[in-house]
N, C-alpha and C positions, 0 to 999 in steps of 0.2 A: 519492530515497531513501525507500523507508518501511522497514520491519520492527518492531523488534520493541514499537517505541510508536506513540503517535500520527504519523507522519511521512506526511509527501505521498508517496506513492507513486513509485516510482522513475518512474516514472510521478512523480514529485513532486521531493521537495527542489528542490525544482523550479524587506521587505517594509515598507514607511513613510517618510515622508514623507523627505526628506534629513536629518533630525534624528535622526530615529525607525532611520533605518538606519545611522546610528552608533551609535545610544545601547548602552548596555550597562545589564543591570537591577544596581544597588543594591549587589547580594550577590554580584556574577561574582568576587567576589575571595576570597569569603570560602573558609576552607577543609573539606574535604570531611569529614562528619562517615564518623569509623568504623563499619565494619557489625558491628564485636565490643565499641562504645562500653559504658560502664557505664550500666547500665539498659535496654541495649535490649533486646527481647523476643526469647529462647532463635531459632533455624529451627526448625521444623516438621521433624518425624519422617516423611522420604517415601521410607523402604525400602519401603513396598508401596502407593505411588503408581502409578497406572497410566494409560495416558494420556490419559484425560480429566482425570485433575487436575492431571498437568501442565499441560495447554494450559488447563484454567480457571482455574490458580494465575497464569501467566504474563500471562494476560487482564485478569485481574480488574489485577494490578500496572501494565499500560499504561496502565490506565486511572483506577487511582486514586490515582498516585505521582505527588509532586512531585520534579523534577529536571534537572538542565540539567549540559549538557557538549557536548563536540565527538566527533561522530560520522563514522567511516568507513566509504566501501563500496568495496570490490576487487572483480576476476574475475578469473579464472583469466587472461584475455586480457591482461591487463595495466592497464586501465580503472581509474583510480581519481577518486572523486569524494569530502569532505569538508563537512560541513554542522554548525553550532553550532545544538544546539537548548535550547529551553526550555521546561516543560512542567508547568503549573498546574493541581491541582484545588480548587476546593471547593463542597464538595456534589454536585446535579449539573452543574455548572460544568465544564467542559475547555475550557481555552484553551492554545494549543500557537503556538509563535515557531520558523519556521527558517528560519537565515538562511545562504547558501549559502556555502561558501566556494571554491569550484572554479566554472568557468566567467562565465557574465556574472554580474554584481552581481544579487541578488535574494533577497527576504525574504518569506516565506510565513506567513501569522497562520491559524488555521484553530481557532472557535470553534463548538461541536458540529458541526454539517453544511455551515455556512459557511465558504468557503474563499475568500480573499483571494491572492493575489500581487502585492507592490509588485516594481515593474521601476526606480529609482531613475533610469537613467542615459535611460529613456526616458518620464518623469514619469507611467507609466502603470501602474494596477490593473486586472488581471483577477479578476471575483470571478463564485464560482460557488456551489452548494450539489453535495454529494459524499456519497453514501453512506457509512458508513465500513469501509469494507471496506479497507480497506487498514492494518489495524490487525494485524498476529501476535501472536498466532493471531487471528482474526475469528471463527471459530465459527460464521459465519452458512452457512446454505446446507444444512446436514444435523441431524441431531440426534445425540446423542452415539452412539447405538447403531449408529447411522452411520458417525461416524470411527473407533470401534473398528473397524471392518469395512475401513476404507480404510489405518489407521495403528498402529505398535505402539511404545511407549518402553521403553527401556534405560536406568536410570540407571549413567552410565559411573565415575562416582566425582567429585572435587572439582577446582577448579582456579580461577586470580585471575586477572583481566581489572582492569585501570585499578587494580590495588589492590582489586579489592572481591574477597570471597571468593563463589564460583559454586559453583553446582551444574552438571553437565554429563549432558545427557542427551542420546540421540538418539530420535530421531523416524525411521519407518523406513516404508515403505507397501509396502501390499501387495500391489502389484500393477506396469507401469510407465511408468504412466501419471503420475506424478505425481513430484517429488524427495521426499528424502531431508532431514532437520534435523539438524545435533549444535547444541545448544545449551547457552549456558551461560548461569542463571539467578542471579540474586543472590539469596542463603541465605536473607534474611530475610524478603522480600517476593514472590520470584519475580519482578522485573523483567528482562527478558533485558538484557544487559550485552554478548552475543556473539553472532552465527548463522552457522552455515557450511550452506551449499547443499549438497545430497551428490546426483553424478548415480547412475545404475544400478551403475557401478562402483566407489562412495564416494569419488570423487577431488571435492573441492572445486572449484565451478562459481565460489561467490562467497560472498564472505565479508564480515560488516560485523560493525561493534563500538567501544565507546566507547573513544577513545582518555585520555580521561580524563571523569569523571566524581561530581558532587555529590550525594550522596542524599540526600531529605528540603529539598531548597530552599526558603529562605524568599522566595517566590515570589508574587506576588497576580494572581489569575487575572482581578479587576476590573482592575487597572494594565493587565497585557496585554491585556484588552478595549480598554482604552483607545487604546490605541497602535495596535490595530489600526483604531476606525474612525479614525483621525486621518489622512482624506484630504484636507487642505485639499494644493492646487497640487498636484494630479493629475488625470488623467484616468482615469477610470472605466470599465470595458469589463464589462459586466455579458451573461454566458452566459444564454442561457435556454434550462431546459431542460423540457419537458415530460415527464411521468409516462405511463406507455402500455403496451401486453403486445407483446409479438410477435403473438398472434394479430391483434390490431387492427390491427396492421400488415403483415398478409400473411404473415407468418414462420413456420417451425417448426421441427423436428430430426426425421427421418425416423426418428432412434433415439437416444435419451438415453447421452451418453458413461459411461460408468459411473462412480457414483458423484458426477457435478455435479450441480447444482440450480438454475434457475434465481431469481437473488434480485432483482434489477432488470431493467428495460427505458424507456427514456429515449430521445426524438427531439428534433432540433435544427435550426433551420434552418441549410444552409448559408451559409459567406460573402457577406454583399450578396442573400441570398433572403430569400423571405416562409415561414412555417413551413406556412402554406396551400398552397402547392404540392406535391404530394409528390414531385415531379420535382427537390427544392431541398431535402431533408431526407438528413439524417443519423440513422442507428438507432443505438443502442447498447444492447446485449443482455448481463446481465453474470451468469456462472456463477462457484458456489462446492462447492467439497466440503468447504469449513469452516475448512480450509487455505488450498489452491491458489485462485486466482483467475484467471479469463479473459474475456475480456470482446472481443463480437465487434461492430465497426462496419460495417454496411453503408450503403453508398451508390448511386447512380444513377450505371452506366456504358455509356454510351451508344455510349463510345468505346474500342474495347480496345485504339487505340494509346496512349492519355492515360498510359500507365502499362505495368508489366510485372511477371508474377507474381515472388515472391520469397521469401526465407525470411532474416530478420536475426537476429542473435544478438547481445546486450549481457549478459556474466554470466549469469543465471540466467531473462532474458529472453527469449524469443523471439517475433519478430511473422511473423507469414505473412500476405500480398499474394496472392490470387486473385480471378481473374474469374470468375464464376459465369455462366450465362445460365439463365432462366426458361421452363419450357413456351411462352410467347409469342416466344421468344424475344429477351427484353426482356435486357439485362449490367446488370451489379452487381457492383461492385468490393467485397470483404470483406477485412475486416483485423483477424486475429485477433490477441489479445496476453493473455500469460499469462507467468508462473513454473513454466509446465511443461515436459515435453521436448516436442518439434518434433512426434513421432506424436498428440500430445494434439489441440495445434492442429487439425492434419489430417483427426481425427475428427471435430470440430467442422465443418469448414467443408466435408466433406464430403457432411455430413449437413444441412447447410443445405439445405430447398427451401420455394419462396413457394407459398402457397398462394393460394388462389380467396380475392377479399373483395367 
């Protein structure tokens, strides 16, 4: 699950010791303060907001809101996954707790760049460092004169999610390469409370949203540090991931997808490999247009039965599976994955060729 705060990526929801992953913080009971409570500060006048302040109203709230509640994500397909999060700031401090509730047991801690998962039922942590792109909106990857060019908002009028009162806007692109956002914002802060995926023909791909929800948690972003290192009686699986360009690595795009950017590029060795081999390395190549996210892994395919080209679909997901082969003709299995439509991909890994190093 990620959207519209700090969450792992659907790509995520994706944490502690057996104690730790029962525990509950202090305050889960407490009940949720009003967003028209006496004293709280007027919403902000955004009749002629446009949509950079939307997405930097929206931004700024994931990131500097405290809050916890139980989160859902549907698709169209019928897919549904549920995850309790919690979500600490102070200063610059973000520590963020989600702990899954759909599928196997698992608690995810994820404090600025560091990204923990506790697997409880298999006494093991995978912990990694993650860009944070996976934030809605992210902003990263263009500049704002940018997503005016790729994006337009509508505010559509008002409407309550969990009890809080929202604002409802949509998010609309201009082109169709990329979806479509209705969003609904909470009055006061702009924290998204709601999102719906809108494809080319605005019918909802996938949709997530607080089914209930605390604003303002009395929350300690030290406590949840804490509880995140608390690995005693685990095993530890520590990712490594090195920092690197695509050119360094033979790579490049015969023609920039319009409108992405590249914001990362990271290599890994593969399973039981040394990262010294290049024949035993994993790339991960990651585009943004500020919105949208893609992010293309290549690999060494030497073998083009190991596998077979594909195109998967989860919600608002899509991965594509091709073999590439190289002037030498050397294979290279790609595997694209983004929150775009399928043609996006396709440009992407079309436009994939290695260069001379």
């Amino acid at each position: 699950m990620r959207r519209p705060l700090v969450c792992m990526a659907l790509a995520a929801v994706l944490g502690a010791a057996a104690t730790v992953a029962l525990a509950q913080p202090r305050t889960a009971s407490a009940p949720a303060p009003s967003a028209n409570a006496a004293g709280a500060a007027p919403p902000p006048d955004t009749r002629q907001f446009g949509v950079i302040d939307w997405l930097r109203r929206m931004h700024e709230a994931a990131r500097q809101s405290n809050y916890m509640g139980t989160f859902v994500v549907s698709a169209a397909t019928g897919n549904l996954s549920s995850a309790r999060i919690w979500h600490a700031c102070e200063a610059d401090l973000q520590v963020e707790r989600v702990e899954a509730l759909s599928g196997p047991p698992r608690i995810t801690f994820r404090r600025q760049d560091r990204v923990q998962t506790f697997f409880p039922d298999k006494r093991l942590i995978k912990s990694e460092r993650r860009d944070t792109l996976d934030v809605f909106p992210n902003l990263r990857g263009a500049s704002e004169s940018q997503i005016e060019a790729l994006y337009s908002a509508q505010r559509l009028g008002q409407g309550r999610v969990a009890g809080i009162e929202a604002d409802v806007v949509q998010i609309a692109p201009r082109d169709a390469l990329r979806y479509g956002y209705r969003v609904w914002s909470e009055r006061r802060s702009g924290l998204i409370v709601k999102l719906q995926t809108l494809d080319a023909a605005g019918s909802v791909v996938e949709q997530s949203a607080f089914s209930e929800l605390q604003l303002d948690a009395p929350l300690s972003a030290a406590d949840m540090s804490r509880m995140m290192d608390d690995t005693a009686g685990y095993t530890v699986h520590q990712t490594a991931l090195k920092r690197t360009t695509a050119e360094k690595e033979g790579w490049a795009l015969s023609e920039v997808v319009a409108g992405f950017r590249p914001v990362s590029c990271y290599r890994r060795a593969m399973a039981g490999a040394q990262d010294r081999d290049p024949q035993q390395r994993m790339l991960q190549w990651t585009f943004s247009d500020g919105l949208a996210t893609v992010s293309l892994f290549i690999e060494p395919g030497p073998d083009p039965l190991a596998r077979e080209d594909s195109l998967m679909v989860l919600g608002a997901t899509h991965t594509l599976v091709r073999r590439v082969t190289d002037a030498a003709g050397e294979g290279w299995w790609v595997t694209a994955v983004g929150e775009v439509p399928a043609q996006t991909l396709d440009q992407f890994v079309s436009r994939l060729v290695r260069t001379a190093r």
